[in-house]
C-alpha positions as CSV (number, residue, x, y, z in Angstrom):
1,X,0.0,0.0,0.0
2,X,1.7,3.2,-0.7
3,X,2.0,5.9,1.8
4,X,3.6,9.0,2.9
5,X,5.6,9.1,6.3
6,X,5.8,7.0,10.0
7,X,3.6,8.8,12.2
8,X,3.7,5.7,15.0
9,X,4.7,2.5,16.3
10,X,2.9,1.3,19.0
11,X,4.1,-2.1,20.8
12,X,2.8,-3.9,23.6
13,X,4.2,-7.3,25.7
14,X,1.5,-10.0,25.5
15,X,0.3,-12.3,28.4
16,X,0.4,-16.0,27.4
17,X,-3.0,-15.6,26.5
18,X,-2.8,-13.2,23.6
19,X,-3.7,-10.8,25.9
20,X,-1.9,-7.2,26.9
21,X,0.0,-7.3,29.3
22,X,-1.2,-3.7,31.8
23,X,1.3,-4.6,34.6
24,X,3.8,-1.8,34.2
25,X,6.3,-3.6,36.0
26,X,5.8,-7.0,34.1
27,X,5.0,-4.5,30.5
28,X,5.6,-1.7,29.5
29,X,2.5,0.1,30.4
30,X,-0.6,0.1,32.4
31,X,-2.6,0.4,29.0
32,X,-1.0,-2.4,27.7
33,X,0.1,-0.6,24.9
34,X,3.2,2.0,24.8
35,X,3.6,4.7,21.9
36,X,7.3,5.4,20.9
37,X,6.6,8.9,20.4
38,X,8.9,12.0,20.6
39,X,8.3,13.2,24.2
40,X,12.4,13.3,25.5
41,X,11.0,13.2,29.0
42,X,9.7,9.7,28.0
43,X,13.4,8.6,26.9
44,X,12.1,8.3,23.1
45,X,13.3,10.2,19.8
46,X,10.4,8.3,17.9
47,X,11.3,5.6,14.9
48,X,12.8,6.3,11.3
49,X,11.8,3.2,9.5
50,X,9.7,0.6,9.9
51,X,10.2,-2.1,6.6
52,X,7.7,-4.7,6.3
53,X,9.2,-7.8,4.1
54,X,7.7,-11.4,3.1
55,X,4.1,-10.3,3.2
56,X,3.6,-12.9,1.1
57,X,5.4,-16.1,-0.1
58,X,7.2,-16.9,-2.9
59,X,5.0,-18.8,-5.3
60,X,5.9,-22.6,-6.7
61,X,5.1,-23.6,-9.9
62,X,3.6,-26.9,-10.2
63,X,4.5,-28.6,-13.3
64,X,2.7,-31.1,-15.8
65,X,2.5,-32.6,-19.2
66,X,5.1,-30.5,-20.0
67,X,3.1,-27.4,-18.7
68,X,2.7,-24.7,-15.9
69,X,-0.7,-26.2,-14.3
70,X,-0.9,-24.9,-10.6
71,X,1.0,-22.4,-8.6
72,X,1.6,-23.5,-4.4
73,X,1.5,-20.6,-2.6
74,X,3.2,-20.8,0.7
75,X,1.8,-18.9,3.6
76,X,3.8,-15.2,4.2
77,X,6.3,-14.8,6.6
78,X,6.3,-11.1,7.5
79,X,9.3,-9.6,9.4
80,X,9.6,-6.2,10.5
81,X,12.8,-4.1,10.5
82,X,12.9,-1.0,12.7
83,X,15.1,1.5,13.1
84,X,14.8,4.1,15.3
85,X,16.2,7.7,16.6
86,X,16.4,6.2,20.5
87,X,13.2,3.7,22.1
88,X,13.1,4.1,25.9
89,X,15.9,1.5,26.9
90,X,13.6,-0.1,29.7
91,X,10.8,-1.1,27.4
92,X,13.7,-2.1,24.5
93,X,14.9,-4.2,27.0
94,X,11.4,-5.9,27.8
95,X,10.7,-6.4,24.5
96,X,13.8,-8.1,23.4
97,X,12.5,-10.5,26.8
98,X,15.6,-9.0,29.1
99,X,15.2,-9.4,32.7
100,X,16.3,-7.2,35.6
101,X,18.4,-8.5,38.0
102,X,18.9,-7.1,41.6
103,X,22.0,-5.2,40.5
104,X,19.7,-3.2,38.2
105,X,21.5,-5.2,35.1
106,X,19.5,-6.6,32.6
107,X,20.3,-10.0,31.0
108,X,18.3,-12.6,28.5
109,X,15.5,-14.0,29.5
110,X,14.9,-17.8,29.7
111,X,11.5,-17.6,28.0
112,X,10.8,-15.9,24.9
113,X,8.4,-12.9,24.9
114,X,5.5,-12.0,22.7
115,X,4.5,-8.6,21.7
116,X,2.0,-7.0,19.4
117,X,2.8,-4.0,16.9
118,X,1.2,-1.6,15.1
119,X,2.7,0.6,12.4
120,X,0.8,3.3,11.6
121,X,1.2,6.1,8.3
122,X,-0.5,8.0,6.4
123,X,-2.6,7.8,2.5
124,X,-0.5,10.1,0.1
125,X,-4.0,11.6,-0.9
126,X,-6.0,11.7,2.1
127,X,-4.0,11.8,4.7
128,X,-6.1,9.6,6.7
129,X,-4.1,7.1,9.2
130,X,-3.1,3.2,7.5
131,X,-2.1,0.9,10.0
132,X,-0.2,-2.4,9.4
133,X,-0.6,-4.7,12.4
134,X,0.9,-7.5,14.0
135,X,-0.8,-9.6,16.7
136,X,1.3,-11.8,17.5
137,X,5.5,-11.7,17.6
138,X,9.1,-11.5,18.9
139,X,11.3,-8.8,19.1
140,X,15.1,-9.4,18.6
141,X,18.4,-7.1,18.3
142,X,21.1,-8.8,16.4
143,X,23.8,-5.8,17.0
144,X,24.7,-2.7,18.4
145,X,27.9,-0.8,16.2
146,X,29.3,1.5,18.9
147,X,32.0,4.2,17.5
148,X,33.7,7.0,18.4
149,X,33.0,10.5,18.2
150,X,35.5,12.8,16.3
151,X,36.8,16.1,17.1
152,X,34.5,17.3,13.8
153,X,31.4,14.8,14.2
154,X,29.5,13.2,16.7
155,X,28.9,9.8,15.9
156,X,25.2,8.4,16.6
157,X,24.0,4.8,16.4
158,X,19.9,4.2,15.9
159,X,18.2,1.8,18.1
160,X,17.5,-1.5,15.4
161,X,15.2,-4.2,16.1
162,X,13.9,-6.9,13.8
163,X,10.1,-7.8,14.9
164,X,8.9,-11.7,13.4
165,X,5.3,-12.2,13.2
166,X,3.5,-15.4,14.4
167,X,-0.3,-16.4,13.6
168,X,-2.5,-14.6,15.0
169,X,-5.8,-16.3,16.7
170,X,-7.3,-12.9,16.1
171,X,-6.7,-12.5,12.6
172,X,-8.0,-15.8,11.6
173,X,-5.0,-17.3,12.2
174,X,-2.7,-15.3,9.9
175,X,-0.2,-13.3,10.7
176,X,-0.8,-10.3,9.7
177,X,-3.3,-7.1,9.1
178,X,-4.1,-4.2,7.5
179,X,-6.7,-1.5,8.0
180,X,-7.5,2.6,7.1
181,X,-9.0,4.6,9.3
182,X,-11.4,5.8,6.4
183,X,-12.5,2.5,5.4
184,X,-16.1,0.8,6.0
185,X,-16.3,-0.5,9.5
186,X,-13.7,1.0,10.6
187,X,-13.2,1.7,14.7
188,X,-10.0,2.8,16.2
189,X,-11.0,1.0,19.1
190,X,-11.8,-2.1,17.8
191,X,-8.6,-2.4,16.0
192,X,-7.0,-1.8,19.0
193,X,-8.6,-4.2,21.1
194,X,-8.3,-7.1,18.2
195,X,-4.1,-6.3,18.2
196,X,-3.8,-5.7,21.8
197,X,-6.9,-7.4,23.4
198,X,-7.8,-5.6,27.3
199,X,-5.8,-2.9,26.1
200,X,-7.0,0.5,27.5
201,X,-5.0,3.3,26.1
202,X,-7.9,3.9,23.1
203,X,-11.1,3.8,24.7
204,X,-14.7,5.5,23.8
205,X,-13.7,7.9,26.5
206,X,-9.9,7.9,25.7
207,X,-8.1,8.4,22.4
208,X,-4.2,8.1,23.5
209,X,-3.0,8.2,20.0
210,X,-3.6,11.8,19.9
211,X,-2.5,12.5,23.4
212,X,0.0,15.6,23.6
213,X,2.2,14.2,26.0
214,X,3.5,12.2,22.6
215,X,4.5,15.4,21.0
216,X,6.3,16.6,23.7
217,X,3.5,18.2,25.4
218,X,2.3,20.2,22.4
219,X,-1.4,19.6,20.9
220,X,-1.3,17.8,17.7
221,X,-4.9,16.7,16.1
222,X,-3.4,14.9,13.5
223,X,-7.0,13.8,12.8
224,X,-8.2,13.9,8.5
225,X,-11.6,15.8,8.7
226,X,-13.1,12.5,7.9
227,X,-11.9,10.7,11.1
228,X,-13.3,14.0,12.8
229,X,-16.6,13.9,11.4
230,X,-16.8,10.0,11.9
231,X,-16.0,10.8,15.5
232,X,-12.3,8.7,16.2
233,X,-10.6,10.0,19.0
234,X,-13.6,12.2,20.2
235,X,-12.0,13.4,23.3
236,X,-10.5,16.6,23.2
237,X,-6.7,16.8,24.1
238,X,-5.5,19.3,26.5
239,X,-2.3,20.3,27.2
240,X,-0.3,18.5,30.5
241,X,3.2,19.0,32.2
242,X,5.5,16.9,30.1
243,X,7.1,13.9,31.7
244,X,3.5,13.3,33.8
245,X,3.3,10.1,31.5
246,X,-0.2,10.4,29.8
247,X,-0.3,8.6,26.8
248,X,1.9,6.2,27.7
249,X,1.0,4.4,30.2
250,X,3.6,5.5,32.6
């Protein structure tokens, strides 16, 4: 689907269930879902890419009398490559299933843990929100390239992570989804209830995606007129000290 920008991820540690997890010591929020937005006081620089491969599989031609006479399609095995400006490194670390020890070190976990993930962008004509979503998943960080600064350039590394979708009892068992905010049916809510089921951070009452606190504390109604005359994200956003968590779950 093509698209203009990265407006969000938002990610969010699953109980064995499927469920969110809203233990913010166990999670990463008390919402069960956690925005990496650009609010510095949350420790987040938000995300420069997110690239979706192997939504689909590589076909098999099936041969016969000498002829093409059936293609096997394979199921898709979508993986998610993510690069961003700096996560907060306490909810990296929970994703990638790190543990804290007593010493406040963190170190691998014995069991693997499962998150959810939603990408979310923009239509390059309407501007309304596309979201790409994963129920079901593992986070994994395969380096980390430390260098030296220079006395002419500082020298950043990005935060990568590689996210590797599962099937999804929600999505009919596949493994992954797409939806557009002005599309039949459609329900901000629901969607997030379906990815990140008991979640709480987008409610009737409650629309956390638009919450200032993500911006930094400014108000940003990044709403299409459409999603405003359909009524998504109804609540109106007022401004709050920056840092007080809102939004996030903190």
């Amino acid at each position: 689907m093509a698209n203009i920008g990265l407006k969000m991820l938002y990610v969010g540690i699953k109980n064995l269930d499927g469920t969110a997890c809203v233990d913010p010591v166990k999670g990463v929020s008390s919402t069960g879902v956690y925005a990496i937005d650009t609010n510095k006081s949350h420790m987040n620089l938000g995300a420069q890419t997110a690239n979706i491969s192997n939504l689909s599989g590589t076909a098999t031609k099936i041969n016969g009398n000498n002829e093409v006479v059936d293609l096997s399609n394979p199921p898709s095995n979508p993986t998610v490559a993510i690069t961003a400006n700096l996560i907060n490194p306490e909810v990296k670390e929970k994703l990638l299933g790190r543990v804290k020890l007593d010493s406040g070190i963190w170190v691998d976990g014995d069991a693997p843990v499962y998150s959810g993930l939603i990408i979310e962008t923009q239509s390059p004509i309407t501007l309304e929100s596309f979201y790409y979503c994963f129920g079901m998943g593992e986070f994994t960080e395969t380096t980390q390239n430390v260098q030296t600064n220079t006395d002419t350039a500082e020298t950043r590394e990005s935060d990568t992570l590689t996210f590797t979708s599962m099937n999804y009892y929600k999505f009919n068992g596949k493994n992954f989804a797409y939806t557009r905010a002005g599309g039949d049916s459609f329900d901000k809510q629901k969607l997030f209830d379906t990815v990140f089921p008991g979640q709480t951070f987008v409610t009737k009452d409650k629309d956390g995606t638009i919450d200032p606190n993500l911006s930094g504390g400014q108000i940003v109604d990044v709403r299409t007129d459409g999603e405003k005359e359909a009524g998504v994200g109804t609540n109106t956003p007022h401004p709050t000290t920056p840092g007080s968590g809102a939004g996030t779950g903190k």
